[in-house]
C-alpha positions in Angstrom: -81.6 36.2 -11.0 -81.6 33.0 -12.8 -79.4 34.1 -15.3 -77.2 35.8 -13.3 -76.4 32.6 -11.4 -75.9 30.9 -14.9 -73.7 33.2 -15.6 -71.9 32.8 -12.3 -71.7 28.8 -12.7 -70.2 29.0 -16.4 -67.3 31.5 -15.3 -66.8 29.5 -12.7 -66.3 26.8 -14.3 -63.7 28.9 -17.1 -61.7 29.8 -14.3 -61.2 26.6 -13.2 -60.8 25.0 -16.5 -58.0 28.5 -17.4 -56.0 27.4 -13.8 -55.9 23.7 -14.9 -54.9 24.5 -18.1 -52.2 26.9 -16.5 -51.0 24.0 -14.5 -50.6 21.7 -17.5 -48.4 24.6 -19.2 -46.1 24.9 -16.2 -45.6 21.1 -15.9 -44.4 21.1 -19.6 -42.0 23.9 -19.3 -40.4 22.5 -16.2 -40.2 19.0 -18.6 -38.2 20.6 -21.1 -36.4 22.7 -19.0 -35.3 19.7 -16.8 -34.6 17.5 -20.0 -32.3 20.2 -21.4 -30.7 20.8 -18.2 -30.0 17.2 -17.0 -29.8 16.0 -20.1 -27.1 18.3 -21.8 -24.6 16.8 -18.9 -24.8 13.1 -20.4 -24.0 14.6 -24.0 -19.9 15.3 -25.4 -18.3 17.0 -28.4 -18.1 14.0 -30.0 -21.3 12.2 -30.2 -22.8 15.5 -31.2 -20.3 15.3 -34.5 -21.1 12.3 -35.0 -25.1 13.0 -35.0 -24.4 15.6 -37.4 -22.1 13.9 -39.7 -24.8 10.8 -40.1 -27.5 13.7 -40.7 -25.3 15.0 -43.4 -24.6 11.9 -44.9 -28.2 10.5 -45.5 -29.2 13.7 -46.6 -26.5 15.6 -48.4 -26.5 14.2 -52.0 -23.5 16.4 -53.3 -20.6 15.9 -51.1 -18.7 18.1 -53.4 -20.7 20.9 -51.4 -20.4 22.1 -48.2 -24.2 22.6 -46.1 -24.2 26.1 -45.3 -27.4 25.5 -42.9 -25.4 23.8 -40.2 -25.7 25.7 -37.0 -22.3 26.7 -36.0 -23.5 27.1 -32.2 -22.9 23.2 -32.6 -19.1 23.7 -33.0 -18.7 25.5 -30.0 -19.2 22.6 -27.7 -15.7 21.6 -27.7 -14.2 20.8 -24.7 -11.0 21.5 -23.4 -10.3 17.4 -23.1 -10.7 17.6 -26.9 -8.2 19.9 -28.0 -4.9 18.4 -29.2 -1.9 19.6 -26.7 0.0 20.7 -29.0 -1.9 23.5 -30.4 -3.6 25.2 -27.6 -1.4 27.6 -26.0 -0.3 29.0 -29.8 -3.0 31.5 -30.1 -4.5 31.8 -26.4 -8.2 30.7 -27.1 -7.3 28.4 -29.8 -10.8 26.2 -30.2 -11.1 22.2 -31.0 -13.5 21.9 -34.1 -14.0 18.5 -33.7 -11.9 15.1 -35.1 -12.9 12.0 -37.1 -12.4 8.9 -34.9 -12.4 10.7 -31.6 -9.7 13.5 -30.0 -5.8 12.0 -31.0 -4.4 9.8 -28.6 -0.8 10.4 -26.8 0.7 7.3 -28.9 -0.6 9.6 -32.3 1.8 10.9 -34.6 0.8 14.0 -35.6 1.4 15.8 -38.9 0.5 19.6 -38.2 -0.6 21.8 -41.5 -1.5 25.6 -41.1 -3.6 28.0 -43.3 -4.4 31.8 -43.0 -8.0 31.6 -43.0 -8.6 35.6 -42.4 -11.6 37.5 -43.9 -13.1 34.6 -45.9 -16.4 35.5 -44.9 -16.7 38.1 -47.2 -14.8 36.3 -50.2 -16.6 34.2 -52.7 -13.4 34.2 -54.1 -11.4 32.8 -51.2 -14.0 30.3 -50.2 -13.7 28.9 -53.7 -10.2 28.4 -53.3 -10.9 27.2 -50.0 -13.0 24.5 -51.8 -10.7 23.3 -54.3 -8.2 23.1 -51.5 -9.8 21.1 -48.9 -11.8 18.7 -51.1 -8.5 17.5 -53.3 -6.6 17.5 -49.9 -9.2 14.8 -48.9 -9.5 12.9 -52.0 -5.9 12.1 -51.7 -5.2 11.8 -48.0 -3.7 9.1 -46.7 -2.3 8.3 -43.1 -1.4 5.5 -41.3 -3.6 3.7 -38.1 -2.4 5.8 -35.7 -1.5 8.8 -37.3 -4.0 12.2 -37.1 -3.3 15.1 -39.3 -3.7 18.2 -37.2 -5.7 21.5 -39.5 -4.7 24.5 -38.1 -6.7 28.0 -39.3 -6.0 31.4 -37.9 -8.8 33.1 -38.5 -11.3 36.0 -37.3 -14.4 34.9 -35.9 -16.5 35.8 -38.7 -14.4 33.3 -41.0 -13.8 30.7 -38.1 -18.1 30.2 -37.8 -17.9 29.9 -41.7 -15.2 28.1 -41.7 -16.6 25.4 -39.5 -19.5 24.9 -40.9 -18.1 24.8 -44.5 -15.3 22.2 -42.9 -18.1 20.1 -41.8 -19.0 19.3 -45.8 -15.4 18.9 -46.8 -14.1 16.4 -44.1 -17.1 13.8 -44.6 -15.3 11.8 -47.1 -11.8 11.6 -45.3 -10.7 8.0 -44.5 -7.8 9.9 -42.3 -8.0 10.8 -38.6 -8.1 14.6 -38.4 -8.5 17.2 -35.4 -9.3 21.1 -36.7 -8.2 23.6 -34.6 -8.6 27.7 -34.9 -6.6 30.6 -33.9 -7.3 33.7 -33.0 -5.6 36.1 -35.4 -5.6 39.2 -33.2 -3.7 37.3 -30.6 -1.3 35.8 -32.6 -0.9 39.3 -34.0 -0.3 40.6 -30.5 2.8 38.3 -29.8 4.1 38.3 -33.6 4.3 42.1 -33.5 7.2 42.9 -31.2 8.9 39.9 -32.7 8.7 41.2 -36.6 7.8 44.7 -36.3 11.6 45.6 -37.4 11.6 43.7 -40.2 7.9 45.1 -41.9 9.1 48.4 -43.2 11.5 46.5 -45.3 8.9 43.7 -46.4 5.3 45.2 -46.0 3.2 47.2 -49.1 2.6 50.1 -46.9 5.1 52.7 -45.5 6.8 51.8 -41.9 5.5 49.3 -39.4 1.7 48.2 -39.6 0.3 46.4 -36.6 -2.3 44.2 -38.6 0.8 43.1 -41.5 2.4 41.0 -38.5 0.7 38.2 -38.9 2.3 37.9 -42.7 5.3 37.4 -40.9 3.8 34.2 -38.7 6.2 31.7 -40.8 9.3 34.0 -39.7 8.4 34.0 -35.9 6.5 30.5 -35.6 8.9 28.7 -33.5 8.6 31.6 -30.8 4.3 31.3 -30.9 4.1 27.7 -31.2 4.3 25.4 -28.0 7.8 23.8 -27.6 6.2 20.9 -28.0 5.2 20.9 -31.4 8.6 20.6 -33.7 7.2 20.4 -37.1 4.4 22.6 -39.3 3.6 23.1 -43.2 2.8 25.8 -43.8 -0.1 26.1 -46.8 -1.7 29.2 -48.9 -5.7 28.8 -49.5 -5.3 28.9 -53.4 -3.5 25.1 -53.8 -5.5 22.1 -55.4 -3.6 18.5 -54.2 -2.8 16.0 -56.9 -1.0 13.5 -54.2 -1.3 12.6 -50.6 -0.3 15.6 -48.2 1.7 12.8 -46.3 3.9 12.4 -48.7 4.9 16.2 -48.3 5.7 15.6 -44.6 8.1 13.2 -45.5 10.6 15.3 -47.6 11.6 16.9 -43.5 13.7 13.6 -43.5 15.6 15.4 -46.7 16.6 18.5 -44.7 20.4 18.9 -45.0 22.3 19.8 -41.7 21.8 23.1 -41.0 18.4 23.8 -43.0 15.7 25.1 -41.0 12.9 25.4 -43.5 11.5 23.7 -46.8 10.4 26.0 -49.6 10.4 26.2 -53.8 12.4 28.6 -55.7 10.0 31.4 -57.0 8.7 30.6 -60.3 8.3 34.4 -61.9 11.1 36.9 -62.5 9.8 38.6 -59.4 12.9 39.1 -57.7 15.3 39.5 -61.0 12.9 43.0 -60.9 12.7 43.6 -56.7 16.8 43.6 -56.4 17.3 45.7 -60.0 19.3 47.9 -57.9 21.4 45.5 -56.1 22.0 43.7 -59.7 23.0 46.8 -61.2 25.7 48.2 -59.0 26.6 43.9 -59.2 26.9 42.9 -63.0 27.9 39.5 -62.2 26.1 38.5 -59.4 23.3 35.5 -59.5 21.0 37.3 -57.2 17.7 36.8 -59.3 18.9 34.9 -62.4 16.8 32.2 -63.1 17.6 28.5 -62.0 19.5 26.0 -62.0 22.9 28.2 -61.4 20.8 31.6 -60.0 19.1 32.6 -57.0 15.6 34.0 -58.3 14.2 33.6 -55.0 11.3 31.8 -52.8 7.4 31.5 -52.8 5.7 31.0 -50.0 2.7 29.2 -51.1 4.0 26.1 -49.4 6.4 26.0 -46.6 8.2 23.3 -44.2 8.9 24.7 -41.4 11.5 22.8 -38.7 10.5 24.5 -35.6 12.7 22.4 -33.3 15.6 23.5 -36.1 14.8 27.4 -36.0 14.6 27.2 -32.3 18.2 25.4 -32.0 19.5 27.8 -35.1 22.0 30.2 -33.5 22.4 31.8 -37.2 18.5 31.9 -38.1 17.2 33.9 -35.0 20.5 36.2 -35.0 18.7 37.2 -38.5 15.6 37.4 -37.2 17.2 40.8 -34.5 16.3 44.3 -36.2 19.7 45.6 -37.0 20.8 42.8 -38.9 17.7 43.2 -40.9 18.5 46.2 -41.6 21.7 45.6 -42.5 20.9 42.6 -44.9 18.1 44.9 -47.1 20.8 48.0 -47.3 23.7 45.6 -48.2 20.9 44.1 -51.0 19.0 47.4 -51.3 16.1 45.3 -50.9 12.2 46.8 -50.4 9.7 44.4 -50.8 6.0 44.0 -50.2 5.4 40.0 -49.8 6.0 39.2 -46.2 7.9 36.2 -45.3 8.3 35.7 -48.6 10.3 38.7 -49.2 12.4 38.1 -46.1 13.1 34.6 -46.6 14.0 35.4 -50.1 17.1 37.6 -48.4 18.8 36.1 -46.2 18.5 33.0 -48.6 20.8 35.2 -51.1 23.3 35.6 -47.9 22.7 31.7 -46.8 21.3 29.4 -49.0 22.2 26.7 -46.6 19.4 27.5 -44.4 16.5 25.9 -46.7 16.0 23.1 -48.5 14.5 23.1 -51.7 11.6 21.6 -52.0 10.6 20.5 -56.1 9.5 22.5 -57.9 6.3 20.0 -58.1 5.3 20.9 -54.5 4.4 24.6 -55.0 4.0 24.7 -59.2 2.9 28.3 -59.4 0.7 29.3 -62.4 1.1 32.8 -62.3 2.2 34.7 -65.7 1.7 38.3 -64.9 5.2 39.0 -65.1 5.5 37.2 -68.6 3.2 40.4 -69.8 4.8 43.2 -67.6 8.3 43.6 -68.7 10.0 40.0 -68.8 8.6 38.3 -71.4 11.9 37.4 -73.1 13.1 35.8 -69.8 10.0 34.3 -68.4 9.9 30.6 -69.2 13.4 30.4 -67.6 11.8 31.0 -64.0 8.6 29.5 -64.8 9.9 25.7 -66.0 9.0 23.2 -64.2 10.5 19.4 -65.1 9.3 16.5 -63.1 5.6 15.6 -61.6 3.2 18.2 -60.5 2.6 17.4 -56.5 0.6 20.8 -55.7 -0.6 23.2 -58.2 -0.2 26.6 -56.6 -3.5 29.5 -58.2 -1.3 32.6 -57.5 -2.8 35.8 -58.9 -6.1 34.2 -59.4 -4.7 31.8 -62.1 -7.1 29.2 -63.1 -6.3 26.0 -61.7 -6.0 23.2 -64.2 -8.9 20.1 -63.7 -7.6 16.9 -63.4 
């Protein structure tokens, strides 16, 4: 019996000690769960970039690298007082990445650049070029107290968590006020596509109107998806490296004749001397395609300026943009095409060459030769001269980018 009471005692004892123990555990999950709840309301968007920005920079030792580790949950956190008003009704749930300095002010001037930023997640390739891009955009940067240069991306969400966290590496070093903003490609796609959907059978690489090659057209519609609000965008590919400050690009707007609605180089390839072969056939002595200075051989996208207030007011411009005027333009030219905007641009620029300005050739220098060894090797180096400073190098085609 003596045991048995033993017994009794020292379970007694356990149970106790197990409920007290019990009671300790609750205590400390209602601590944290209070902390997190009460505490969350006193943090902002802002102080948490800044916490990981000084994290980074005592402990990333190769700023030349983005930190892949970041969690992109973090970017999320964006709230809707962040988000520079001229970019959030573009794409429906465009999303604030964060800015240097705070969100931009009203009294800001803002200088507005866009990328495509689509399927980067599963390109080494394209996050490379997205590297080189970024990293010599920031070396050079330079704005003015009081100025904010606005980063556009439309992007899936697969590239938009990448691109985020990859974003957070490259901006560290920028002495420039910047907001990031991303767009949701598949929405943007839903309002481009009754706009454009005319125009792809003429300009697209597949046969009659594809849903998902809308959003190539973006540059050709952007005054119709972008607020009223916001008047002026460059447009930008991924594969550019910056030798000068992206300011200065901004600036050549001022240059735009009367009448010009967007800034764009000549195409530097005999691309276009080959697309309108037709055209230039039944048309001995036309200059459609014949290299520069007295031909037309053409536009490349790589980097456009884009007057949104101008193609909004242009009477002519949207007239071109209505489907049987297309039509008419690529019969007349017996054009078919497979680059986009490019290849539209590139057309109704043979009809009126006083819609763009022509950027030099500096901004955009192309490094592309794969038509030098295709066909037009005798002609080549009269499209792909380029006198004068080199602004932008342009990778086309997976060219190799020169160092500096």
């Amino acid at each position: 019996m003596g045991i048995l009471r033993l017994a009794a005692r020292i379970m007694g004892r356990i149970s106790t000690f197990r409920s007290y123990q019990f009671v300790l555990l609750l205590a400390a999950a209602l601590a944290v769960v209070a902390f997190y709840y009460f505490g969350s309301e006193k943090q902002n968007f802002s102080s948490t970039t800044k916490r990981i920005k000084q994290t980074q920079a005592s402990h990333n030792t190769n700023r030349n690298d983005a930190d892949l580790t970041v969690d992109t949950r973090l970017s999320q956190m964006a709230g809707s007082e962040e988000q520079g008003g001229e970019g959030r009704d573009a794409g429906g749930e465009s999303e604030a990445f964060g800015s240097k300095r705070g969100a931009s002010e009203a009294t800001d001037q803002q200088y507005h650049a866009l990328m495509m930023f689509t399927k980067v997640d599963k390109s080494r390739s394209l996050q490379d070029k997205f590297r080189v891009a970024m990293l010599s955009m920031v070396k050079h940067g330079r704005f003015l107290e009081g100025e904010v240069l606005v980063l556009h991306f439309v992007s899936d969400q697969a590239s938009q968590e990448l691109g985020e966290r990859m974003l957070r590496g490259f901006l560290l070093d920028a002495t420039f006020k910047y907001e990031v903003l991303f767009h949701d490609v598949v929405e943007l796609t839903q309002k481009l596509f009754p706009i454009v959907e005319a125009m792809q059978k003429h300009f697209s690489a597949g046969s009659g109107a594809y849903y998902s090659d809308a959003i190539f057209f973006l540059s050709v519609a952007m005054h119709h998806i972008m607020p009223e609000s916001l008047m002026r965008i460059v447009q930008l590919d991924l594969d550019l490296k910056y030798r000068t400050n992206i300011r200065d690009l901004f600036q050549e707007f001022d240059r735009f004749p009367p009448g010009a609605v967007i800034g764009i180089t000549r195409e530097m390839q005999p691309v276009y001397r080959h697309t309108f072969w037709q055209y230039r056939k039944e048309n001995a002595q036309t200059r459609v395609g014949e290299p520069p200075p007295d031909g037309l051989p053409g536009f490349n996208s790589g980097v456009m300026l884009l007057d949104l207030g101008a193609m909004r007011a242009s009477a002519l411009y949207n007239q071109l943009l209505e489907p049987s005027n297309v039509a008419k333009l690529a019969d007349q030219y017996r054009f078919r095409g497979h680059l986009g905007d490019q290849d539209f641009f590139t057309m109704i620029g043979m009809e009126h060459p006083e819609l763009f300005y022509s950027l030099a050739c500096g901004w955009n220098r192309q490094l592309c030769t794969w038509w030098r060894d295709h066909g037009y090797g005798d002609v080549f180096q009269l499209y792909y001269r380029c006198k004068g400073p080199v602004y932008i190098y342009h990778g086309n085609c997976n060219s190799p980018i020169p160092d500096d």
